[in-house]
Backbone as a ProteinNet text record, in pm:
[ID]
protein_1_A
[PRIMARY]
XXXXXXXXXXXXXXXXXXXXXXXXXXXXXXXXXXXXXXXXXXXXXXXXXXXXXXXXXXXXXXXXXXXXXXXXXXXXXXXXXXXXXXXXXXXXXXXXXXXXXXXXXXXXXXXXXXXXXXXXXXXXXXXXX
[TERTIARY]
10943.7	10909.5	10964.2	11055.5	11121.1	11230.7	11266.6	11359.7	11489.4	11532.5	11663.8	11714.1	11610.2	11636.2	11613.6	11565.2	11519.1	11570.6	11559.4	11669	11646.7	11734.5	11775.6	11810.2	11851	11885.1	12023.6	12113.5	12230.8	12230.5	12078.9	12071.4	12076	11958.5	11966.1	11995.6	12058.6	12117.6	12283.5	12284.4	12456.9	12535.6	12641.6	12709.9	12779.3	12739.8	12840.9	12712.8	12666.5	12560.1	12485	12508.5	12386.3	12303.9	12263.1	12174.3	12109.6	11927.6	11853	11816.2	11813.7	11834.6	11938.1	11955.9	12067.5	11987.1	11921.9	11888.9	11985.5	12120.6	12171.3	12188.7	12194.7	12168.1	12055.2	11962.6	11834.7	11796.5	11833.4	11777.4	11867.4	11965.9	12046.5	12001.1	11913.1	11961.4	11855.6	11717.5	11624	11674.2	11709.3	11780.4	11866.9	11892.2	12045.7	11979.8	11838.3	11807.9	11684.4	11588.9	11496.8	11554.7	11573.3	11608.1	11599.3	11593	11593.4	11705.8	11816.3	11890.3	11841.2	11781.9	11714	11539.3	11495.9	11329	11329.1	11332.6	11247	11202.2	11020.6	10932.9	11019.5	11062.3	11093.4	11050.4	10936.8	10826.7	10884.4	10948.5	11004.1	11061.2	11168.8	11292.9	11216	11198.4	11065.9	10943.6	10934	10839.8	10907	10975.8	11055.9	11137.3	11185.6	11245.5	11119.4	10992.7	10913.4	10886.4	10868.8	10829	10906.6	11026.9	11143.6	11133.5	11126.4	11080.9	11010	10901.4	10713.7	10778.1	10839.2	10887.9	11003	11083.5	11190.3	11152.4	10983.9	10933.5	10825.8	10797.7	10693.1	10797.5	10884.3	11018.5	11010.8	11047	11073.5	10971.3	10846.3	10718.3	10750.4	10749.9	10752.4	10857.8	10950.1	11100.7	11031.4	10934.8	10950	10817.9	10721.4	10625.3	10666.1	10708.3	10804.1	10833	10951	10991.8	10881.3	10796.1	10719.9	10637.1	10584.8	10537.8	10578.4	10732.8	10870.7	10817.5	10823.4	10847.4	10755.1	10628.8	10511.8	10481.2	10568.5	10565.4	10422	10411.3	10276.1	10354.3	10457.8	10508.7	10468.4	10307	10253.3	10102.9	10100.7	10061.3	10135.6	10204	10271.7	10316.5	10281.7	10190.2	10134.1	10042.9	9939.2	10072.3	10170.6	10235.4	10378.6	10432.9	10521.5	10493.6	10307.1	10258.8	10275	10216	10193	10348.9	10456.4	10534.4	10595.4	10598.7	10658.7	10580	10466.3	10347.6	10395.9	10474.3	10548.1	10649.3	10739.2	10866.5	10855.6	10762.4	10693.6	10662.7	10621.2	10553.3	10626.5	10763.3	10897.5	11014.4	10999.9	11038.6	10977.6	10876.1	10806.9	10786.4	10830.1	10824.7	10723.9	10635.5	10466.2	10405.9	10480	10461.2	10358.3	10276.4	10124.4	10074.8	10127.3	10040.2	10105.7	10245.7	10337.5	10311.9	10240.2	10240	10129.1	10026.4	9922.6	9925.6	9957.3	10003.3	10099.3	10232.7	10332	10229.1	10159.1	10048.3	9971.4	9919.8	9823.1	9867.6	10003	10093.2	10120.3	10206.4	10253.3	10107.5	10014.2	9887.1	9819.4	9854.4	9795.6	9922.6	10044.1	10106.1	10113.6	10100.6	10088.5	9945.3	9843.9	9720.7	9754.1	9828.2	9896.1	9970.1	10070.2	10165.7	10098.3	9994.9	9934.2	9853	9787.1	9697	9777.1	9880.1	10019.1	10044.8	10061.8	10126.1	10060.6	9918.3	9800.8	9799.1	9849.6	9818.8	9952	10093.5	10152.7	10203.9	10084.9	10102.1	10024	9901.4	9798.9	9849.4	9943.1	10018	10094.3	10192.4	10279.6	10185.9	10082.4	9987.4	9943.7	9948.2	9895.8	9966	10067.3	10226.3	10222.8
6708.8	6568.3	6481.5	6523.9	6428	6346.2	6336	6228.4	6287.8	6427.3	6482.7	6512.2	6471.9	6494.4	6700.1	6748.7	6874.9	6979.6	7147.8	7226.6	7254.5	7294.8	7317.6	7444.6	7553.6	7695.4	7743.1	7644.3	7697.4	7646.3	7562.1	7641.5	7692	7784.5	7914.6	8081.1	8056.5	8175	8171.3	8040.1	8003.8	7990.3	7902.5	7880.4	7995.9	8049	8123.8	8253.6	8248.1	8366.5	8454.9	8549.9	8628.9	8645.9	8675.5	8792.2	8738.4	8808.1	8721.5	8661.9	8776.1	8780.5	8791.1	8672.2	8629.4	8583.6	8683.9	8669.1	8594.5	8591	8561.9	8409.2	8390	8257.2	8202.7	8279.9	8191.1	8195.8	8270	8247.7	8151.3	8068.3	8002.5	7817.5	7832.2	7702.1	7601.7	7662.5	7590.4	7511.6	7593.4	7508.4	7392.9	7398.2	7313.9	7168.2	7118.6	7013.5	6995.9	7133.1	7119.5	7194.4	7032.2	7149.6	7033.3	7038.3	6932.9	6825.1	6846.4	6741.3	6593	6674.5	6601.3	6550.2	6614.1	6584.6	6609.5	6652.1	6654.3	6765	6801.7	6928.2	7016.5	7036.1	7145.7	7280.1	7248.1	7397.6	7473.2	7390.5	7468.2	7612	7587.2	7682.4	7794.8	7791.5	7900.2	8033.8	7926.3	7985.9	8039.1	7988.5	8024.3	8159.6	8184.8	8270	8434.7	8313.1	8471.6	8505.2	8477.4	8490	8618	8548.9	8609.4	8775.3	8756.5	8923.1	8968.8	8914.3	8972.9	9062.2	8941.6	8996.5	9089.7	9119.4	9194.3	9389.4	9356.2	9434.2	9531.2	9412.6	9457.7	9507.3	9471.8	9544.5	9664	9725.1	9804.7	9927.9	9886.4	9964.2	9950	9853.8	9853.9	9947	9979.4	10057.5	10218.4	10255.1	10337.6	10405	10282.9	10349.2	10391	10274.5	10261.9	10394.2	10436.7	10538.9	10720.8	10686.1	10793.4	10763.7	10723	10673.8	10734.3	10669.6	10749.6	10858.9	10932.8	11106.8	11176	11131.6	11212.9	11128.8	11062.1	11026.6	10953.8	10877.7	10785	10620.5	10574.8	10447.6	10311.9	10337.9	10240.5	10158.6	10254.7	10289	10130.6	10128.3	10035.4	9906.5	9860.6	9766.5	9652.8	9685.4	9577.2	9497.2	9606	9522.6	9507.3	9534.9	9443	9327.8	9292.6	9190.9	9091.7	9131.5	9034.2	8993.2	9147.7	9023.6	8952	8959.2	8847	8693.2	8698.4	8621.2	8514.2	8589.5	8574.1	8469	8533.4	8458.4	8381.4	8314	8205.2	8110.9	8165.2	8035.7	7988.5	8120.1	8040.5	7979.1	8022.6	7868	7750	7742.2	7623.3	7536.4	7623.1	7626.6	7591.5	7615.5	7612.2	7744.1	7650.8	7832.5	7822.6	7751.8	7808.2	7900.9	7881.5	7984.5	8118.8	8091.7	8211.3	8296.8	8211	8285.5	8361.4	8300	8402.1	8495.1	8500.9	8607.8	8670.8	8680.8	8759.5	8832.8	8752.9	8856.6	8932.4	8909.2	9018.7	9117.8	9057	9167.9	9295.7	9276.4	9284.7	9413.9	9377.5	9452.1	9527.5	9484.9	9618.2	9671	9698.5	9752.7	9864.1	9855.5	9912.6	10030.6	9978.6	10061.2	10176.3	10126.6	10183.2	10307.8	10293	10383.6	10495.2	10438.9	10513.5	10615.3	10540.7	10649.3	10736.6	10680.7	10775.9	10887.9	10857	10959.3	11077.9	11022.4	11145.2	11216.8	11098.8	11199.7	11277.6	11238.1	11312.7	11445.1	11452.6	11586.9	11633.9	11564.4	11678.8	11749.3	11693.2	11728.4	11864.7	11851.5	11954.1	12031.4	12032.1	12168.5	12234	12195	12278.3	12382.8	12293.7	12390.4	12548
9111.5	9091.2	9202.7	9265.1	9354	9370.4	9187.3	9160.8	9149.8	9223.3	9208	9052.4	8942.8	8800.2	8773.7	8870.7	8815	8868.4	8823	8844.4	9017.2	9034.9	9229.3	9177.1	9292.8	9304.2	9169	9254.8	9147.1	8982	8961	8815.1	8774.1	8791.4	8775.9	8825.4	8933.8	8971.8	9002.6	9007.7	9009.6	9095.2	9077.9	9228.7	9290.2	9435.1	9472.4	9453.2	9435.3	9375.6	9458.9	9560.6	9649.9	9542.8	9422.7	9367	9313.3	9323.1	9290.7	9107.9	9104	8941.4	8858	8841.9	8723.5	8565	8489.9	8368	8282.6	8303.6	8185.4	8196.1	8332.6	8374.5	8335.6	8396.2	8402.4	8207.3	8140.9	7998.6	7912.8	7979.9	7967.8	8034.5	8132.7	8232.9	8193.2	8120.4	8073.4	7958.1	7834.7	7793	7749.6	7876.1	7900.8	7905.8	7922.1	7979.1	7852.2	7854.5	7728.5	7619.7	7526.9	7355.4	7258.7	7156.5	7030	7102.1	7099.4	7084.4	7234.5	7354.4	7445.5	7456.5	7367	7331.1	7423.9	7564.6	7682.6	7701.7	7680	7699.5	7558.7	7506.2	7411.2	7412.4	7461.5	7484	7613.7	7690.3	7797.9	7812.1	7724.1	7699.3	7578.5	7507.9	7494.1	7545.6	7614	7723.4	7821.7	7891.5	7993.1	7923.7	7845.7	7756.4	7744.3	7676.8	7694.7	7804.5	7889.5	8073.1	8099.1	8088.2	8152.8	8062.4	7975.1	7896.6	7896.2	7952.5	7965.9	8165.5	8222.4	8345.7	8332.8	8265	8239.8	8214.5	8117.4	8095.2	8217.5	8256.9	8417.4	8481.4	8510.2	8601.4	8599.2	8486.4	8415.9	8458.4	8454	8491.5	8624.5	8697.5	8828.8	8884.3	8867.4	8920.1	8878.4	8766.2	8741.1	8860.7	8880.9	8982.4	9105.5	9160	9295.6	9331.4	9196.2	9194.1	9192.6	9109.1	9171	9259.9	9331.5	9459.1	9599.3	9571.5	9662.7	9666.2	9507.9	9486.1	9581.5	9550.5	9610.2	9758.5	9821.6	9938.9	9982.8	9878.4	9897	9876.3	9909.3	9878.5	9915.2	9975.4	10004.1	9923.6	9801.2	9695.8	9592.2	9610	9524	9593.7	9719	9768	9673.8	9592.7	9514.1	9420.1	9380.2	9237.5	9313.7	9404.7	9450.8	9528.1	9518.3	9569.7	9512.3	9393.1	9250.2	9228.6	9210	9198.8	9308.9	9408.1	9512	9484.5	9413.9	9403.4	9309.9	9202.7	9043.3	9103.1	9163	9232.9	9268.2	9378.8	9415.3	9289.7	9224	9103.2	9034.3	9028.7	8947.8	8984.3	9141.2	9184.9	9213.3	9184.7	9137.2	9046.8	8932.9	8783.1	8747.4	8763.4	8756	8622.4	8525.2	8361.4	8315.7	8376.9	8287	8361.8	8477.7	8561	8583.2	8526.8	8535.2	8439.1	8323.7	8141.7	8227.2	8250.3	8278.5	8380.1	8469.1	8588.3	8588.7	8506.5	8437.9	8306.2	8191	8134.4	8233.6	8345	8372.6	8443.5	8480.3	8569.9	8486	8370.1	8252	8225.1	8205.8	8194.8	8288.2	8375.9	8487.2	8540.6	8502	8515.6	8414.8	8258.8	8171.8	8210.2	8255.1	8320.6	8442.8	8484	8602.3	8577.8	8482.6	8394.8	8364.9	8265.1	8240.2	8312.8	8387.6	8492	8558.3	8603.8	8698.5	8605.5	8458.5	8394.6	8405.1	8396.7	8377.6	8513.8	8601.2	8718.3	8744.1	8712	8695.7	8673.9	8514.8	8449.9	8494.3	8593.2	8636	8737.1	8826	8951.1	8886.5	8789.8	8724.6	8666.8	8635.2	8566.8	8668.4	8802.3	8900.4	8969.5	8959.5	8992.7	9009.5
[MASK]
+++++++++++++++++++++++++++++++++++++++++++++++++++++++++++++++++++++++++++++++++++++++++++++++++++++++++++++++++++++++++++++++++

């Protein structure tokens, strides 16, 4: 907005902080400004809350592709979804959550597609063995 009223870096990742992800922070800092006792946006801290677990969850998939990717020495393969999320990061430092709800969902979803197909190709790799 402009008016120095809104969060800056060491909101949410904290003073003194190299690391990028500070969850306990960041599921903490929305809060602090949107909640009943301030009426301001209420819906914020909510949302921001599911984000952060819809992304917590894509992680999760993501570390595990990465990781076979590495294995079979194709690591450029996983390209598209460390795109998306660098894409993610961008929008949340923007704080731009409508667009985060939806592009953390579709991440969230073609990552789950992904899993899946890997797995299959996985076990097809180990049946050939």
């Amino acid at each position: 907005r402009g008016d120095g009223l809104g969060p800056n870096c060491v909101t949410c990742h904290g003073s003194m902080s190299s690391k990028k992800d500070e969850r306990p922070i960041l599921a903490d800092a929305c809060s602090k400004c949107h909640n009943s006792k301030s009426g301001s946006r209420r819906e914020i801290d909510p949302k921001a809350r599911e984000i952060i677990a819809r992304l917590k969850k894509a992680e999760g998939y993501r570390m595990w592709t990465n990781f076979y990717f590495d294995s079979i020495k194709q690591p450029e393969r996983a390209k598209e979804i460390n795109t998306l999320f660098k894409e993610i990061a961008k929008d949340w430092h923007e704080f731009n959550f409508s667009r985060l709800d939806s592009k953390s969902t579709e991440l969230l979803n073609r990552l789950q597609v992904i899993f899946k197909q890997l797995k299959a190709e996985r076990t097809e790799r180990e049946s050939k063995r």
